[in-house]
mmCIF entry with sequence, helices, sheets and N, C-alpha, C, O atoms, coordinates in Angstrom:
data_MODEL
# 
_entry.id   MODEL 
# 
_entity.id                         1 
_entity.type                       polymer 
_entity.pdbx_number_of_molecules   1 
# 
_entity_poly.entity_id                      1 
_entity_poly.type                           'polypeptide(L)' 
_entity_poly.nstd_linkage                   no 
_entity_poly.nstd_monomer                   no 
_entity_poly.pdbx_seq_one_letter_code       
;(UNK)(UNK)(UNK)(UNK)(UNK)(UNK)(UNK)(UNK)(UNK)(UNK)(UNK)(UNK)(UNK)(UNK)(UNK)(UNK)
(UNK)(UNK)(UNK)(UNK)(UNK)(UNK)(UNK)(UNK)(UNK)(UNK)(UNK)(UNK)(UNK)(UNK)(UNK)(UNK)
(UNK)(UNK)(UNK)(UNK)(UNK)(UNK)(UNK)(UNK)(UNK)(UNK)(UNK)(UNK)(UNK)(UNK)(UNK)(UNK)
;
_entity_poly.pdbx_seq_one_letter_code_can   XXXXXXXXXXXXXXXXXXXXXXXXXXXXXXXXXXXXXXXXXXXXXXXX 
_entity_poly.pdbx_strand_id                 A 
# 
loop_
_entity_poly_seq.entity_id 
_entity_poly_seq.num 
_entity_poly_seq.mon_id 
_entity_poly_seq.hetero 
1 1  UNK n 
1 2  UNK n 
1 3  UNK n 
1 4  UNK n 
1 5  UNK n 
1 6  UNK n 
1 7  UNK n 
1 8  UNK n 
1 9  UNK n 
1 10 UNK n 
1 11 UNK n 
1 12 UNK n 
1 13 UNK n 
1 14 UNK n 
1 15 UNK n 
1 16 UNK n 
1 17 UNK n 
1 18 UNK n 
1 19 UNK n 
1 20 UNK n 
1 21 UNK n 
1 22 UNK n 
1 23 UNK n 
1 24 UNK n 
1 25 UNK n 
1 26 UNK n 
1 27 UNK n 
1 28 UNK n 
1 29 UNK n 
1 30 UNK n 
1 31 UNK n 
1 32 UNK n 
1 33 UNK n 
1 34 UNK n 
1 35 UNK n 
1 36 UNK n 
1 37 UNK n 
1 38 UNK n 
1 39 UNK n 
1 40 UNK n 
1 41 UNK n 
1 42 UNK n 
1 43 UNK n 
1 44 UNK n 
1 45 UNK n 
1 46 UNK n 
1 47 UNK n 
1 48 UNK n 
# 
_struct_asym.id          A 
_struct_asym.entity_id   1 
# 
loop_
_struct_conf.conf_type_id 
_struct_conf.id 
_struct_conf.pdbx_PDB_helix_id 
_struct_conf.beg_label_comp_id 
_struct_conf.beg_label_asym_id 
_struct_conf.beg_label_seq_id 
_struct_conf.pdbx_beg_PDB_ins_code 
_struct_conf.end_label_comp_id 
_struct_conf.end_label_asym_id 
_struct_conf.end_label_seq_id 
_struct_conf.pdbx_end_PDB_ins_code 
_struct_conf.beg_auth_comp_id 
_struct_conf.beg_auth_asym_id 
_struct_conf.beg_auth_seq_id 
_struct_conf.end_auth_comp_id 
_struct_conf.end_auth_asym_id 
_struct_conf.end_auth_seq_id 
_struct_conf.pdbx_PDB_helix_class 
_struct_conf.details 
_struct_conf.pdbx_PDB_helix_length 
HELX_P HELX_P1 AA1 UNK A 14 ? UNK A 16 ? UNK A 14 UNK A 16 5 ? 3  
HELX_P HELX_P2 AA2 UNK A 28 ? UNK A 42 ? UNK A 28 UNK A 42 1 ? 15 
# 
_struct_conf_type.id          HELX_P 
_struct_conf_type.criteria    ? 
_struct_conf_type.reference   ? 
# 
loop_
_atom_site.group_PDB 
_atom_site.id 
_atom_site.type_symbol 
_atom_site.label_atom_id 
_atom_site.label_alt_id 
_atom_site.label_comp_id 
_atom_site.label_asym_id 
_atom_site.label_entity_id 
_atom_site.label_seq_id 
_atom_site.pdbx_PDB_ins_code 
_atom_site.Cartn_x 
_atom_site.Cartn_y 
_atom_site.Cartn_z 
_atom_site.occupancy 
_atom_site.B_iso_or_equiv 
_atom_site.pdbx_formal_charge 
_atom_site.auth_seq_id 
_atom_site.auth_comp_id 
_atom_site.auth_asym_id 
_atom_site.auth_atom_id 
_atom_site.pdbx_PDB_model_num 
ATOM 1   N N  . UNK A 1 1  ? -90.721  41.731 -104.405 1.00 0.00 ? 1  UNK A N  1 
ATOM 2   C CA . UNK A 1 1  ? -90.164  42.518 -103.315 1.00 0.00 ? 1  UNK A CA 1 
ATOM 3   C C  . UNK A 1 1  ? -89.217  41.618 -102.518 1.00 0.00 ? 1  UNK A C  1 
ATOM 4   O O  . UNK A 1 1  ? -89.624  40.466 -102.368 1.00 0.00 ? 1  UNK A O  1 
ATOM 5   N N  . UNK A 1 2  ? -87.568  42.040 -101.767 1.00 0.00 ? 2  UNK A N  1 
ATOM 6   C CA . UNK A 1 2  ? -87.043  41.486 -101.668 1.00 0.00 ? 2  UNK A CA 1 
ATOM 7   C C  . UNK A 1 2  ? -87.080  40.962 -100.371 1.00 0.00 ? 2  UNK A C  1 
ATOM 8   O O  . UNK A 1 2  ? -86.758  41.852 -99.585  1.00 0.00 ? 2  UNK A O  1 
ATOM 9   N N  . UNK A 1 3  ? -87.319  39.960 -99.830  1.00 0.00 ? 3  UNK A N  1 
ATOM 10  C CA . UNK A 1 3  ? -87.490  39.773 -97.896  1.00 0.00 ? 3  UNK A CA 1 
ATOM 11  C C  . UNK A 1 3  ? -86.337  40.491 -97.427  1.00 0.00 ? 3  UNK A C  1 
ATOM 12  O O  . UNK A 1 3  ? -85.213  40.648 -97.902  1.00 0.00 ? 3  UNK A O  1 
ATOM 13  N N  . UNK A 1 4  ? -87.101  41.033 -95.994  1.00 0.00 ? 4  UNK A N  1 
ATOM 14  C CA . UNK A 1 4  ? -85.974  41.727 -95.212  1.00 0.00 ? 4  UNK A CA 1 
ATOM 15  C C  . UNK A 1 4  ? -86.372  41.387 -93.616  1.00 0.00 ? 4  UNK A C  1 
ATOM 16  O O  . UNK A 1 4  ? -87.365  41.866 -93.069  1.00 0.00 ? 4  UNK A O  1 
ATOM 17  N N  . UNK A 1 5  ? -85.628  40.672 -93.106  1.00 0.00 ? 5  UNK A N  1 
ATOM 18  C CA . UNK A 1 5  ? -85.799  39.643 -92.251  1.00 0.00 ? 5  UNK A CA 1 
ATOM 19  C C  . UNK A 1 5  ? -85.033  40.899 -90.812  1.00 0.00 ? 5  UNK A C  1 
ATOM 20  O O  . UNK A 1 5  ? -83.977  41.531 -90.860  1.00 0.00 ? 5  UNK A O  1 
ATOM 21  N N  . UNK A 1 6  ? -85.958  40.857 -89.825  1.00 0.00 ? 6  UNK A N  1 
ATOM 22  C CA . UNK A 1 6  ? -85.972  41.942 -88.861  1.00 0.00 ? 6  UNK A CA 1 
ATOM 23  C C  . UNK A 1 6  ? -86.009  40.873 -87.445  1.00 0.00 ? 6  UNK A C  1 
ATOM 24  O O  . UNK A 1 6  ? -86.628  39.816 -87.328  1.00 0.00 ? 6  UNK A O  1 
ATOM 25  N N  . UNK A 1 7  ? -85.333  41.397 -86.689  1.00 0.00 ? 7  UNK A N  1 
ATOM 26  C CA . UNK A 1 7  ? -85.327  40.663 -85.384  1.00 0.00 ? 7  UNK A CA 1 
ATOM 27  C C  . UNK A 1 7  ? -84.527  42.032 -84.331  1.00 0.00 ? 7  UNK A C  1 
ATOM 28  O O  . UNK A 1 7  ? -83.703  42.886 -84.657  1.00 0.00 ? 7  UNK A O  1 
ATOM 29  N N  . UNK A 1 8  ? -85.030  41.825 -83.337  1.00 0.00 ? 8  UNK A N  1 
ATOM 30  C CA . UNK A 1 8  ? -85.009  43.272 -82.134  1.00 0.00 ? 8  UNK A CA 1 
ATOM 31  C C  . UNK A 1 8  ? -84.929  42.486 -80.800  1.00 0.00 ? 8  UNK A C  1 
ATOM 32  O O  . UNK A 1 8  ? -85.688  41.538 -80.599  1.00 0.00 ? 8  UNK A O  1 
ATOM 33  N N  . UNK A 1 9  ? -83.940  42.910 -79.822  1.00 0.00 ? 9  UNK A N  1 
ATOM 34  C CA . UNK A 1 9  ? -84.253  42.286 -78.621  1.00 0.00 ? 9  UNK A CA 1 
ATOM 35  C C  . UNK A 1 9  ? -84.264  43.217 -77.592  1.00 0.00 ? 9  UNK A C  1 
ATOM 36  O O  . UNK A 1 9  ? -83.490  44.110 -77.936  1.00 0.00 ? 9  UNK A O  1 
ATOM 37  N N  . UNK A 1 10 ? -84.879  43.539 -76.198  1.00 0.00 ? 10 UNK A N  1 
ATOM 38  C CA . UNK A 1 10 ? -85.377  44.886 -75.952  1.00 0.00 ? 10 UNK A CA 1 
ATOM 39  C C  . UNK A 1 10 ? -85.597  43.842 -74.340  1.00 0.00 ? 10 UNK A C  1 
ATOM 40  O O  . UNK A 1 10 ? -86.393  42.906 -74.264  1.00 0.00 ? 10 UNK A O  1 
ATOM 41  N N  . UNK A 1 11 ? -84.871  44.210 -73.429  1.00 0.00 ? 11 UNK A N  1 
ATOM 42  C CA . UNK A 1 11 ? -84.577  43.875 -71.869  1.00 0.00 ? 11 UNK A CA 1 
ATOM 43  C C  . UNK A 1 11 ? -86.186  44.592 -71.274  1.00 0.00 ? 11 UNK A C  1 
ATOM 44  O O  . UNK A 1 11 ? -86.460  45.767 -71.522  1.00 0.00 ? 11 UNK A O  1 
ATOM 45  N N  . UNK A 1 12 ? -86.861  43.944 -70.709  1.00 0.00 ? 12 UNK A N  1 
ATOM 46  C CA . UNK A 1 12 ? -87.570  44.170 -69.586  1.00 0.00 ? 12 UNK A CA 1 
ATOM 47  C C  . UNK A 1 12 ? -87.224  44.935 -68.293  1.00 0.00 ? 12 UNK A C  1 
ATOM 48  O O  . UNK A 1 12 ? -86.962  44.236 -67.315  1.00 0.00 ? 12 UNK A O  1 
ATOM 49  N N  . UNK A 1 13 ? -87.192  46.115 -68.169  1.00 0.00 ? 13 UNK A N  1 
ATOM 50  C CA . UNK A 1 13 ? -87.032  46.993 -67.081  1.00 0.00 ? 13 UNK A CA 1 
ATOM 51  C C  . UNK A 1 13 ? -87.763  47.020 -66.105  1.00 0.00 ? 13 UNK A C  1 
ATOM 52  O O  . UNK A 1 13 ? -88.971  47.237 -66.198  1.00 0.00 ? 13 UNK A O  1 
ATOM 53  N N  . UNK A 1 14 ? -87.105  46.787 -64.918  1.00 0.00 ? 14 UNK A N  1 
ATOM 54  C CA . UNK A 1 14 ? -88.085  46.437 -63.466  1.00 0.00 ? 14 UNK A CA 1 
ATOM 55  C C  . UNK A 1 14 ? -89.675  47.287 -63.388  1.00 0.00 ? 14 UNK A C  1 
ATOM 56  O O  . UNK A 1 14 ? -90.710  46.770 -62.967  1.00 0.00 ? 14 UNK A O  1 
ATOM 57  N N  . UNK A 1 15 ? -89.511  48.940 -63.998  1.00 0.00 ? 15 UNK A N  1 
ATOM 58  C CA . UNK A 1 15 ? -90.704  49.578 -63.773  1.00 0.00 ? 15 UNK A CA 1 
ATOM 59  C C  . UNK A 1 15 ? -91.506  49.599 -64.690  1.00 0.00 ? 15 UNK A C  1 
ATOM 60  O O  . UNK A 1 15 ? -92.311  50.491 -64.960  1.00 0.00 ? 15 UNK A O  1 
ATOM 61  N N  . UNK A 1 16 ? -91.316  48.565 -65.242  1.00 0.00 ? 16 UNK A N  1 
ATOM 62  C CA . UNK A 1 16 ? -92.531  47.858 -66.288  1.00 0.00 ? 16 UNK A CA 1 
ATOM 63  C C  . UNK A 1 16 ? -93.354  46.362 -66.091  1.00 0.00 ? 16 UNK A C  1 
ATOM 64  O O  . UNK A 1 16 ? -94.161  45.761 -66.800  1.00 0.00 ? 16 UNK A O  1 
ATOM 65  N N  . UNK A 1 17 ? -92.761  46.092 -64.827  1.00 0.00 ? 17 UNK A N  1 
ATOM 66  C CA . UNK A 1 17 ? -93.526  45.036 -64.160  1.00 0.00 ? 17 UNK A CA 1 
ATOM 67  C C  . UNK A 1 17 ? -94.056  45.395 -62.495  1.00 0.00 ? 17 UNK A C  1 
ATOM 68  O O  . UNK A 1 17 ? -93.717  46.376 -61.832  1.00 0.00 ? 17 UNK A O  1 
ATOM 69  N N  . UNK A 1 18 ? -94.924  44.347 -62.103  1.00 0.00 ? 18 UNK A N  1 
ATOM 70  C CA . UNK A 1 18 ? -95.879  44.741 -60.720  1.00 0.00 ? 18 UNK A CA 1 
ATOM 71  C C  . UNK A 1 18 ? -94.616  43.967 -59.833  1.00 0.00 ? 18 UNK A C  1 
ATOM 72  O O  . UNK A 1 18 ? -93.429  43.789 -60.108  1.00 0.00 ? 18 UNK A O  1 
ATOM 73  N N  . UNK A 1 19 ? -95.357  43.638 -58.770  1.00 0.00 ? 19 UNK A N  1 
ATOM 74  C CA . UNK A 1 19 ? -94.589  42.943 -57.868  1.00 0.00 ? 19 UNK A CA 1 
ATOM 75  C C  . UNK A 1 19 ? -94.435  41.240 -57.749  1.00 0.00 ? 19 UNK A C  1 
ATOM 76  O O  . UNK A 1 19 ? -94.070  40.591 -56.769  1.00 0.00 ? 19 UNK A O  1 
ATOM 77  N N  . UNK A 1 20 ? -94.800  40.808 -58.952  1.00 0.00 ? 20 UNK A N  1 
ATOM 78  C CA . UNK A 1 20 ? -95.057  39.834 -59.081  1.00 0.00 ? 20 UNK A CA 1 
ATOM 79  C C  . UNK A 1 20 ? -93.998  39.268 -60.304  1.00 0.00 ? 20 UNK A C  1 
ATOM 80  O O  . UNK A 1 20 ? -93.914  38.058 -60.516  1.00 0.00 ? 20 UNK A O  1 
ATOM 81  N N  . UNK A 1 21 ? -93.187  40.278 -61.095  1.00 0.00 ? 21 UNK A N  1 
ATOM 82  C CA . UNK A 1 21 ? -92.141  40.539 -61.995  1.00 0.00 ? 21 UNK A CA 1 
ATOM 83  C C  . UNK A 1 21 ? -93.587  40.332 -63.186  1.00 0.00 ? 21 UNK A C  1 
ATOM 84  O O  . UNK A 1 21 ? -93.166  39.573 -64.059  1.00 0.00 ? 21 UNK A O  1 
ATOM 85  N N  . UNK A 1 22 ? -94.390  40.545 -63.359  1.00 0.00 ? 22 UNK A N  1 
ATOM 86  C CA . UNK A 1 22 ? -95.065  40.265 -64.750  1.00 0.00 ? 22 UNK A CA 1 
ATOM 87  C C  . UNK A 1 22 ? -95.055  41.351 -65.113  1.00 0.00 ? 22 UNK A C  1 
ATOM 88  O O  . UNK A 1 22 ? -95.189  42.256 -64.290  1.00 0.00 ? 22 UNK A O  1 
ATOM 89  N N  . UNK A 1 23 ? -94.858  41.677 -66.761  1.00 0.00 ? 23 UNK A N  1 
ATOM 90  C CA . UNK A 1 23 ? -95.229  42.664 -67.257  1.00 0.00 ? 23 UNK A CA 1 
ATOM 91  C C  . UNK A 1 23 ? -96.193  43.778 -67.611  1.00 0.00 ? 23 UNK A C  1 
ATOM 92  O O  . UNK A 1 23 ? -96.990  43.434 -68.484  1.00 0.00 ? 23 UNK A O  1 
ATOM 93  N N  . UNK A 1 24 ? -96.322  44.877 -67.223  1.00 0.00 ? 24 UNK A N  1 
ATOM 94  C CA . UNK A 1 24 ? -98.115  45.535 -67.165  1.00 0.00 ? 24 UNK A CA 1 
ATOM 95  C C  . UNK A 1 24 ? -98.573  45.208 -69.083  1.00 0.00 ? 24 UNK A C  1 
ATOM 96  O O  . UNK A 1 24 ? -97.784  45.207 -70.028  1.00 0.00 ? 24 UNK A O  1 
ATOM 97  N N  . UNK A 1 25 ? -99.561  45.049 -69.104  1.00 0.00 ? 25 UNK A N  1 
ATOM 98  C CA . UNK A 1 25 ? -100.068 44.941 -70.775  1.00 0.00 ? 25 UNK A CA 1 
ATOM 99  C C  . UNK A 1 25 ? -99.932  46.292 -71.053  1.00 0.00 ? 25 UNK A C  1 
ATOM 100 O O  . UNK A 1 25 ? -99.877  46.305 -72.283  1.00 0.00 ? 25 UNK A O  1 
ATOM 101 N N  . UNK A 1 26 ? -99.876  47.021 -70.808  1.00 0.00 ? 26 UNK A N  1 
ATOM 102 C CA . UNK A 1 26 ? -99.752  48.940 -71.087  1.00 0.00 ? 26 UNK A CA 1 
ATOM 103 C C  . UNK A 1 26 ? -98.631  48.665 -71.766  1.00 0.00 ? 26 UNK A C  1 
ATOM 104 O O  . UNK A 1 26 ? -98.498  48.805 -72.982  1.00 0.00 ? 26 UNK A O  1 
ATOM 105 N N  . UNK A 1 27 ? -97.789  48.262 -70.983  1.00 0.00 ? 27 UNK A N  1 
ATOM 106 C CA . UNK A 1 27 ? -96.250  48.455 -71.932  1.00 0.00 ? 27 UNK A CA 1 
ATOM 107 C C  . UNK A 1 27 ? -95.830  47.638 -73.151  1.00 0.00 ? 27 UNK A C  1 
ATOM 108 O O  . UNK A 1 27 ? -95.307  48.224 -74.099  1.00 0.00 ? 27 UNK A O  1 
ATOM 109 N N  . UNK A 1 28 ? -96.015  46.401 -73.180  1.00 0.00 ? 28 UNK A N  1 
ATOM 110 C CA . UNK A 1 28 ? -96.852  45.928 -74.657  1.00 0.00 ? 28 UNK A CA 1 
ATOM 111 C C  . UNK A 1 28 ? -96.858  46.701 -75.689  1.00 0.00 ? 28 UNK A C  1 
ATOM 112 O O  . UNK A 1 28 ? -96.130  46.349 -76.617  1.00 0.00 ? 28 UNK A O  1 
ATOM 113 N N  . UNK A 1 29 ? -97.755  48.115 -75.871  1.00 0.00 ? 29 UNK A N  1 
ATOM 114 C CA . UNK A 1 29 ? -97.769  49.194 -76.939  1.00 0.00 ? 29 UNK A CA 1 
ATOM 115 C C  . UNK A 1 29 ? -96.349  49.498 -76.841  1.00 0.00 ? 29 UNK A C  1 
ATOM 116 O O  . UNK A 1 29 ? -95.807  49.414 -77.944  1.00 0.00 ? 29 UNK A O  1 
ATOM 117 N N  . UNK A 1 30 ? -95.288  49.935 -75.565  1.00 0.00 ? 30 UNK A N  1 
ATOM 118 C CA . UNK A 1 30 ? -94.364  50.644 -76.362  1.00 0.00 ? 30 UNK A CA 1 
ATOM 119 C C  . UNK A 1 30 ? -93.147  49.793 -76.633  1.00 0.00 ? 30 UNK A C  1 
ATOM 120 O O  . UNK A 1 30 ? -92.153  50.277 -77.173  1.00 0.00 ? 30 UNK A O  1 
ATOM 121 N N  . UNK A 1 31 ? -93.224  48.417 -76.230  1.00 0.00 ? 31 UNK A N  1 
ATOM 122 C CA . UNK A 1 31 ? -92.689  47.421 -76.911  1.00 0.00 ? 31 UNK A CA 1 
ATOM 123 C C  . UNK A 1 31 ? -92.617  47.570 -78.497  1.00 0.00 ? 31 UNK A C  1 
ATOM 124 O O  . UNK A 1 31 ? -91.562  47.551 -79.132  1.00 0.00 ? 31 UNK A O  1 
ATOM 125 N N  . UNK A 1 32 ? -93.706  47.699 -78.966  1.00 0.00 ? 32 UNK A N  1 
ATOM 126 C CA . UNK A 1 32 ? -94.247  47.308 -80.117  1.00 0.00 ? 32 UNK A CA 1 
ATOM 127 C C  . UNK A 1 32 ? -93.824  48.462 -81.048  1.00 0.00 ? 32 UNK A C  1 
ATOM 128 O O  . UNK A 1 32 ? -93.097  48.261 -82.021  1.00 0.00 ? 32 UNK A O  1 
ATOM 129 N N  . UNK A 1 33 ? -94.344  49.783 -80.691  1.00 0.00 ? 33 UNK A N  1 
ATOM 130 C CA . UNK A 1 33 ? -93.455  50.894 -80.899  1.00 0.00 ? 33 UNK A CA 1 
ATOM 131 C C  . UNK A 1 33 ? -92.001  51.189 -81.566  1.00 0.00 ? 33 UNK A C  1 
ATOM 132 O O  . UNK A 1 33 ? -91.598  51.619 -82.647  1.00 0.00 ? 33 UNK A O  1 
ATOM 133 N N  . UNK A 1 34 ? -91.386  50.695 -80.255  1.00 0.00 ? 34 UNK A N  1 
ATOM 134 C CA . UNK A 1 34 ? -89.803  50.672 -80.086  1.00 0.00 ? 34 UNK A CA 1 
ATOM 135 C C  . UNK A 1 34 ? -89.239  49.404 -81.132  1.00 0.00 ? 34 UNK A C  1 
ATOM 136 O O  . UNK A 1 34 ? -88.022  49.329 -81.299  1.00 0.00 ? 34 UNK A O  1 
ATOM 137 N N  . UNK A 1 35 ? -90.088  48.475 -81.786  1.00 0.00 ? 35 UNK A N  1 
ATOM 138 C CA . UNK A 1 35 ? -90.136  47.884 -82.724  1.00 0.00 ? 35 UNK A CA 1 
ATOM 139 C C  . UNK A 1 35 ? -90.272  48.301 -83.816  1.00 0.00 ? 35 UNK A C  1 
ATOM 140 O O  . UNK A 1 35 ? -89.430  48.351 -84.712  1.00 0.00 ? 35 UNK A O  1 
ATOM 141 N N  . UNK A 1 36 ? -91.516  48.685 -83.827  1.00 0.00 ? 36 UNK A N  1 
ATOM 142 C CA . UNK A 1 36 ? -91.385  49.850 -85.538  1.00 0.00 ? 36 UNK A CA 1 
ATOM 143 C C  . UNK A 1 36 ? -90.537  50.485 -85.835  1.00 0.00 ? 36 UNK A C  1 
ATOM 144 O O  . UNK A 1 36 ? -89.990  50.514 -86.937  1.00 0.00 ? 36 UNK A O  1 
ATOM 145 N N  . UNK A 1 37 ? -90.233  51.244 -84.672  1.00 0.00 ? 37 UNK A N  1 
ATOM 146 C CA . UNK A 1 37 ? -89.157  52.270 -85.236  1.00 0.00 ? 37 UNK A CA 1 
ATOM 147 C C  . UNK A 1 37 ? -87.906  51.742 -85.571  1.00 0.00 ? 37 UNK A C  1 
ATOM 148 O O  . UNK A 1 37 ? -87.309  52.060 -86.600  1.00 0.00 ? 37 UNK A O  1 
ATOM 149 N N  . UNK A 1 38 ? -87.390  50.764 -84.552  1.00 0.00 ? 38 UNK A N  1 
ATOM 150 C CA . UNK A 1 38 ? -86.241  50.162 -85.130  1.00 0.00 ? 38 UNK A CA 1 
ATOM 151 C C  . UNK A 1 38 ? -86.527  49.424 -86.731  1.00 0.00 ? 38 UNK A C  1 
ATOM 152 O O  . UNK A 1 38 ? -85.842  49.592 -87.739  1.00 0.00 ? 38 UNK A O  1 
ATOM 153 N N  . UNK A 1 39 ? -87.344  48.861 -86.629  1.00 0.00 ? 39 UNK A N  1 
ATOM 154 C CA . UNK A 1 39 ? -87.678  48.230 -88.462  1.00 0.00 ? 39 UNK A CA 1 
ATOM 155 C C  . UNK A 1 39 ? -87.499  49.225 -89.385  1.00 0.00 ? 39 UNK A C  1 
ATOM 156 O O  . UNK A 1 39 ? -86.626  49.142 -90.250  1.00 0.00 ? 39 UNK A O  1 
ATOM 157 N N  . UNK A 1 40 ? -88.212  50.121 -89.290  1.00 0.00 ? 40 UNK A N  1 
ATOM 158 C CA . UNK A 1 40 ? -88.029  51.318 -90.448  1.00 0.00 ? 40 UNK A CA 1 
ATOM 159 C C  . UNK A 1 40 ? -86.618  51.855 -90.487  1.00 0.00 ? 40 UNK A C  1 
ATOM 160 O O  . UNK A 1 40 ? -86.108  52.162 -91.565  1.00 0.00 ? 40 UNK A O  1 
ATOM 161 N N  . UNK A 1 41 ? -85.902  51.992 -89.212  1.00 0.00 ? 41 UNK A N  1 
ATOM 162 C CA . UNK A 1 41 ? -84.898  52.727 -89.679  1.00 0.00 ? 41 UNK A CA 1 
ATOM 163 C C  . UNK A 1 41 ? -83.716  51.641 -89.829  1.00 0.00 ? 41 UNK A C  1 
ATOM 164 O O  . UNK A 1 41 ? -82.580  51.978 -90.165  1.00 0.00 ? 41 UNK A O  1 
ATOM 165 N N  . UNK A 1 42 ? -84.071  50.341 -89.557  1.00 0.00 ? 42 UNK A N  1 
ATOM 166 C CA . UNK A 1 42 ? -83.236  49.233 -90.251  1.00 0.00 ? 42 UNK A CA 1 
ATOM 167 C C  . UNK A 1 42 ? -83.623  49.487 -91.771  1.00 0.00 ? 42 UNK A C  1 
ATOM 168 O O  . UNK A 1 42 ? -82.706  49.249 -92.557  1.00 0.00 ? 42 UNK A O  1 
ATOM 169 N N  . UNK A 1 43 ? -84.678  49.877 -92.261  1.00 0.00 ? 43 UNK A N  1 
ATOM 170 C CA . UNK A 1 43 ? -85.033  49.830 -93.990  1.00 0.00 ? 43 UNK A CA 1 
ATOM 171 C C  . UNK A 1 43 ? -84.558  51.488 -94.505  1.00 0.00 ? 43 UNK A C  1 
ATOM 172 O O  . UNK A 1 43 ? -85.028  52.146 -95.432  1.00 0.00 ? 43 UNK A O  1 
ATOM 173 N N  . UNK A 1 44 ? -83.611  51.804 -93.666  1.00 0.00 ? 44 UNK A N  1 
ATOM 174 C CA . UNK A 1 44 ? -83.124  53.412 -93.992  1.00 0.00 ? 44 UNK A CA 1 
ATOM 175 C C  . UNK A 1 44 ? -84.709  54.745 -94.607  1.00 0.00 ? 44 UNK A C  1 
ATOM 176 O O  . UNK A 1 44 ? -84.728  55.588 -95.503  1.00 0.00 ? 44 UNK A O  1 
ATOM 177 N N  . UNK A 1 45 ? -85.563  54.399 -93.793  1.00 0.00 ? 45 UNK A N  1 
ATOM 178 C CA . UNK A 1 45 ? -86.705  55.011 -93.406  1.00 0.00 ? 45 UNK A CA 1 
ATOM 179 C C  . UNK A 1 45 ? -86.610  56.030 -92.433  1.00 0.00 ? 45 UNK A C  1 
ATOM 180 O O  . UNK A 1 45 ? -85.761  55.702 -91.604  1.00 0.00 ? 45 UNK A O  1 
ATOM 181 N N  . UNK A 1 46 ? -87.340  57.604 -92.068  1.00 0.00 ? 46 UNK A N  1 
ATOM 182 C CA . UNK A 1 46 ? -87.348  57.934 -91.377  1.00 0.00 ? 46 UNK A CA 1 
ATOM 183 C C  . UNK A 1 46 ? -88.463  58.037 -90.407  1.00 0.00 ? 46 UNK A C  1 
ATOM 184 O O  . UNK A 1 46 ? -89.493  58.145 -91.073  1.00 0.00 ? 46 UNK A O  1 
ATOM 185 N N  . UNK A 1 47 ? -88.656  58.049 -89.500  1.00 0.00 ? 47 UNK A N  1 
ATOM 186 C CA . UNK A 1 47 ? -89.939  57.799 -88.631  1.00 0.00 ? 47 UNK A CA 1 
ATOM 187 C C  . UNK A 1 47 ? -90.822  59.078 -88.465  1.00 0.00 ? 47 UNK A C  1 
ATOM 188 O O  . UNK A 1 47 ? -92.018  58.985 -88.744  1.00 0.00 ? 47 UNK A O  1 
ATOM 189 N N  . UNK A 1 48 ? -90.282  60.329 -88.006  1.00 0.00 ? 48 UNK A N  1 
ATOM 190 C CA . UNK A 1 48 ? -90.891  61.583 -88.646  1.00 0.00 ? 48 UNK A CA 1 
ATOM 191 C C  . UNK A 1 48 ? -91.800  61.752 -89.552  1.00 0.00 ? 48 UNK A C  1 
ATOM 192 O O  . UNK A 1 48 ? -92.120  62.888 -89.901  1.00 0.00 ? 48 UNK A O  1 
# 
């Protein structure tokens, strides 16, 4: 199988951190998410 080398970069939006600028762990999942989906449809996949 042929490597397919994936890299995503995805800005931190103020209402995803407290007042302290840290990130809530909740949002973590849709980090991760917004990752998959970009991978698959970098591999001409549909997410549906």
């Amino acid at each position: 199988m042929p490597k397919h080398e994936f890299n995503i970069t995805r800005m931190v939006e103020f209402n995803e951190t407290d007042m302290a600028g840290i990130v809530h762990f909740s949002v973590f999942f849709r980090y991760m998410e917004f990752a998959e989906h970009a991978f698959f449809r970098s591999l001409g996949s549909s997410i549906v």
